[in-house]
C-alpha positions in Angstrom: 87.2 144.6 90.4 88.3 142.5 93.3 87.6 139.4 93.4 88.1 136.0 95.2 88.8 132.4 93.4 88.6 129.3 95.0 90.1 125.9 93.0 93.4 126.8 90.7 93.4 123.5 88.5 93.8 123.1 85.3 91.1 125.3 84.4 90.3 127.3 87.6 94.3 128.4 86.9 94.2 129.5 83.3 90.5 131.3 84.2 92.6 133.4 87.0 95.2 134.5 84.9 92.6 135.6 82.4 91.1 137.6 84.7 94.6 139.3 85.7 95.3 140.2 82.3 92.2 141.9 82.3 93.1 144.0 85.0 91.0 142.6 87.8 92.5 142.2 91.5 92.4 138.2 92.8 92.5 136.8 96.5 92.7 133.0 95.5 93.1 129.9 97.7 93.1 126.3 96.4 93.7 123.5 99.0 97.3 122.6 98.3 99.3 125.9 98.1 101.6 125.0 95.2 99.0 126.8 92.8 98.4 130.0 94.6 102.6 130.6 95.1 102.9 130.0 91.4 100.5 133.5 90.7 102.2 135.6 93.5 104.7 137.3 91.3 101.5 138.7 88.9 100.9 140.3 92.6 97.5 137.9 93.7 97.1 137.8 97.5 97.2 134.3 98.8 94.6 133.6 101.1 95.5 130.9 103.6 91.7 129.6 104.0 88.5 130.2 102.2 86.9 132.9 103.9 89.8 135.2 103.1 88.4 135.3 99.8 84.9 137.2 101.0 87.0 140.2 101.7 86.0 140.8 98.3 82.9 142.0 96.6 82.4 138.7 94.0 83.9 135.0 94.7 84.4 132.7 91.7 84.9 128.7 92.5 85.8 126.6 90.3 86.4 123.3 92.1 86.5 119.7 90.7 83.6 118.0 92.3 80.7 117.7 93.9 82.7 116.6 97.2 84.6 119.6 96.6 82.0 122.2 96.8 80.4 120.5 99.9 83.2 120.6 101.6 84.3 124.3 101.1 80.6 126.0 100.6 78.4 123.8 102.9 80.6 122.1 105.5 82.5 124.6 105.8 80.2 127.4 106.1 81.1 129.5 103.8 78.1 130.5 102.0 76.3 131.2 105.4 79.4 133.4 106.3 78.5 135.3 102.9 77.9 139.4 103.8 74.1 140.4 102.2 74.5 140.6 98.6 78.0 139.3 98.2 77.9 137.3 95.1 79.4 134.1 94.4 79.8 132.5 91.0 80.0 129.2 90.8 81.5 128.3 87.4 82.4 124.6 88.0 80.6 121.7 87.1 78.2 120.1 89.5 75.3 117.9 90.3 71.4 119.3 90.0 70.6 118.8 93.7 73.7 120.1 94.9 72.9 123.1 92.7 69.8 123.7 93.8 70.6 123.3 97.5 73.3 125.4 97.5 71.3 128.2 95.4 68.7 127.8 98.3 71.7 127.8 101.2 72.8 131.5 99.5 68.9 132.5 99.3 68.1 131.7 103.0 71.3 134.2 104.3 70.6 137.0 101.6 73.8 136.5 99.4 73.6 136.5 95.2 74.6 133.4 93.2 74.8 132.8 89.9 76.2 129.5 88.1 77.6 130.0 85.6 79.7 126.2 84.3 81.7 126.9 81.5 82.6 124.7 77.6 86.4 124.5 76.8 90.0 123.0 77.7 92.6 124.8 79.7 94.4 126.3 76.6 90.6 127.9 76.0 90.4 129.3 79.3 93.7 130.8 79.1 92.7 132.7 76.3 89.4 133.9 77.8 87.9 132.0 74.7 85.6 129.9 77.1 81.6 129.2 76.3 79.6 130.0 79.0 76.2 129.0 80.3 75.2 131.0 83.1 71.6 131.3 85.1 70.5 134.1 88.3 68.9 136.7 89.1 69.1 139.3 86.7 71.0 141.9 89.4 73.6 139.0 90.1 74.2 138.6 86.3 75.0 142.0 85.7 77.0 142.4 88.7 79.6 139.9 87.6 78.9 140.5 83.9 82.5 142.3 83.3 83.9 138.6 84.9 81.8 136.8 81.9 83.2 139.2 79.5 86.8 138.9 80.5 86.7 134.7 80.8 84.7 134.0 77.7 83.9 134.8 73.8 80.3 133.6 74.8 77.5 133.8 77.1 74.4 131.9 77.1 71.8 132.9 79.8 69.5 130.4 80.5 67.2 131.5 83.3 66.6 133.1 86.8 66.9 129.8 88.9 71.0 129.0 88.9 70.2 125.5 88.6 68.9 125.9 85.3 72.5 126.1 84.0 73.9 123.2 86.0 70.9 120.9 83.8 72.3 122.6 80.7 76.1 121.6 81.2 75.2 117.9 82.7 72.7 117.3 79.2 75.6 119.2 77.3 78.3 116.6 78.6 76.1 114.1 78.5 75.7 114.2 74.8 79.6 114.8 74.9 80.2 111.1 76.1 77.7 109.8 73.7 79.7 111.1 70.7 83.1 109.7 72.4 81.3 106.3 72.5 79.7 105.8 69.5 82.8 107.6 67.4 85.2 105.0 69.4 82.4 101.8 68.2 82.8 103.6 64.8 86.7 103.7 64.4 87.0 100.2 65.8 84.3 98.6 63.0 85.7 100.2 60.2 89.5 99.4 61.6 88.5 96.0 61.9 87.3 95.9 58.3 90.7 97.4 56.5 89.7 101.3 56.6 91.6 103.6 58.2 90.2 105.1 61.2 91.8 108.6 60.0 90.3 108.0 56.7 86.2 107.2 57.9 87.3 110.7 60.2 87.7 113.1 57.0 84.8 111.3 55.2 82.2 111.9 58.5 84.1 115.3 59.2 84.0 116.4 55.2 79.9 115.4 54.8 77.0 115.9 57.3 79.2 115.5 60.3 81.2 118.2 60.0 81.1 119.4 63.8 84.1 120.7 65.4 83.4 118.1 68.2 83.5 115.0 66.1 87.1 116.8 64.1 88.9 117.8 67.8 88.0 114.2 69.6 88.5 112.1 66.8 91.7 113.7 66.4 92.6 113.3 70.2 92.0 109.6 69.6 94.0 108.9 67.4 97.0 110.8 68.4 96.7 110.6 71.8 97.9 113.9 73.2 101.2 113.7 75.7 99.2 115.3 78.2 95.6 114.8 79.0 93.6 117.7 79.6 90.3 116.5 81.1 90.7 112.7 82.1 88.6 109.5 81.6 88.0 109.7 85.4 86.3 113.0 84.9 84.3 112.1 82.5 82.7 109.2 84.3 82.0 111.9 86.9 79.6 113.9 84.2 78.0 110.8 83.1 77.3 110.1 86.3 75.7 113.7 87.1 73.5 112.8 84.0 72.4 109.8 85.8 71.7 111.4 89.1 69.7 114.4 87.4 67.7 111.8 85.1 66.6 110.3 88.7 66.0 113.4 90.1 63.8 114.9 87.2 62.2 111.2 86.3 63.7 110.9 83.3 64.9 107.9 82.0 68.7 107.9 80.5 69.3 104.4 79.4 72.0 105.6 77.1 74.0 107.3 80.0 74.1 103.5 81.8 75.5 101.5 79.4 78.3 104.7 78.6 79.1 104.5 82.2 79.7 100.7 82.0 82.1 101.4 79.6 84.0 104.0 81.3 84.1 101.9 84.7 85.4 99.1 82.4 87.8 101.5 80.8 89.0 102.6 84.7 89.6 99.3 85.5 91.8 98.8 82.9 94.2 101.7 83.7 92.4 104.7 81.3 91.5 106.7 84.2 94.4 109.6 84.2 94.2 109.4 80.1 92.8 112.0 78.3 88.7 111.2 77.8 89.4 111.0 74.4 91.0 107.7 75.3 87.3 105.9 75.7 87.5 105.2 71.9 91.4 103.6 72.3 89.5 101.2 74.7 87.0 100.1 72.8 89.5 99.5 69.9 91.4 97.2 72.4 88.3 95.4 73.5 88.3 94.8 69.5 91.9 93.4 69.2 93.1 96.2 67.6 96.5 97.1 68.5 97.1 100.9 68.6 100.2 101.4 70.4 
């Protein structure tokens, strides 16, 4: 299949070569070029702007942001300059009423759109190993269903309105930073009191916590990988989206505040480009623990 991508980062990179190695034929473009020139000898054309990508039949994005996709998809035009039933997929991460304007925006001018956000690191993406959560009409899903296949090892459909899978990733996440929190509060208590924080990790890991979620970022905490895969800075962005969706849909997330105090206090103190992970190293150093 052809088809165009839009954002090469971390992940949007690893996704496209995914998809190369399963045969399919990619126009990408991501705003600085450096990216795009790395995939030219796998034989990807290069589009110099976005609308080079609708020569094909299906456009995946996979940009960072909410200011991101404005830009490209709204401000830019390019989901009014959509052909009738061109499809795009929207696998990024993004706010609830940007997702439901922009499902509208594709609506209005005849185009398909499914979102389809997507569970895993880099490394995960690379190997097409991704958890996927995706939501659309039931002739857009199966158009782009060979892409699902190809990118993940799972595929959760959630519903017909797209937006229904942008509320599942923001709650997902959500609950992602509550675990980062309260396992950071954890390791700094029992520090403080003389127990090893890799200790209390095997004991919650080996009993009724036993979750591959509290195993990997415990782990991540502790030794502090060389090179952070999603950053602090990020995931203040997703607690953030929790927050707007809670005032969206009236419902209240107290929680979500006081995590995003945290992380704002974390920013200011230079965690920002460390890996999220790094929350629980801050609240360790709020508690005088020395970790270095």
């Amino acid at each position: 299949m052809h088809v165009g991508f839009i954002g090469l980062g971390q992940m949007g990179s690893g996704m496209a070569r995914r998809l190369l190695d399963a045969g399919h034929r990619l126009t990408v473009w991501n705003r600085s070029p450096g990216p795009a020139q790395q995939m030219v000898e796998r034989g990807v054309s290069v589009a110099s702007c976005p609308e080079q990508t609708l020569e094909s039949k299906v456009v995946i994005s996979m940009l960072a942001d909410d200011a991101a996709v404005q830009s490209v998809w709204l401000d830019d035009g390019l989901a009014q300059r959509m052909a009738a039933g061109q499809l795009h997929l929207n696998m990024a991460s993004m706010g609830l009423a940007l997702g439901k304007r922009l499902a509208q925006l594709h609506a209005a001018h005849g185009s398909l759109y499914v979102a389809a956000p997507v569970f895993g690191r880099p490394e995960v993406a690379a190997q097409g190993e991704l958890d996927i959560v995706a939501a659309g009409s039931s002739e857009a899903l199966a158009r782009c269903r060979p892409l699902l296949d190809a990118l993940g090892r799972r595929c959760f459909v959630v519903g017909d309105e797209p937006h229904h899978a942008n509320v599942v990733k923001i709650a997902r996440n959500f609950m992602l930073a509550a675990i980062i929190e309260s396992l950071g509060e954890a390791f700094a208590l029992t520090e403080k009191n003389g127990v090893a924080p890799s200790r209390f990790l095997d004991i919650i890991t080996s009993t009724s916590m036993s979750a591959p979620v509290f195993e990997n970022y415990g782990r991540m905490m502790l030794e502090r990988p060389a090179r952070p895969t999603f950053p602090l800075k990020l995931g203040l962005k997703d607690v953030e989206l929790a927050l707007a969706a809670g005032a969206l849909s009236e419902v209240p997330l107290p929680t979500a505040a006081l995590i995003r105090e945290q992380h704002l206090d974390a920013l200011a103190h230079g965690y920002g480009d460390k890996d999220w992970a790094e929350l629980g190293n801050w609240i360790a150093e709020c508690a005088g623990i020395d970790r270095s």
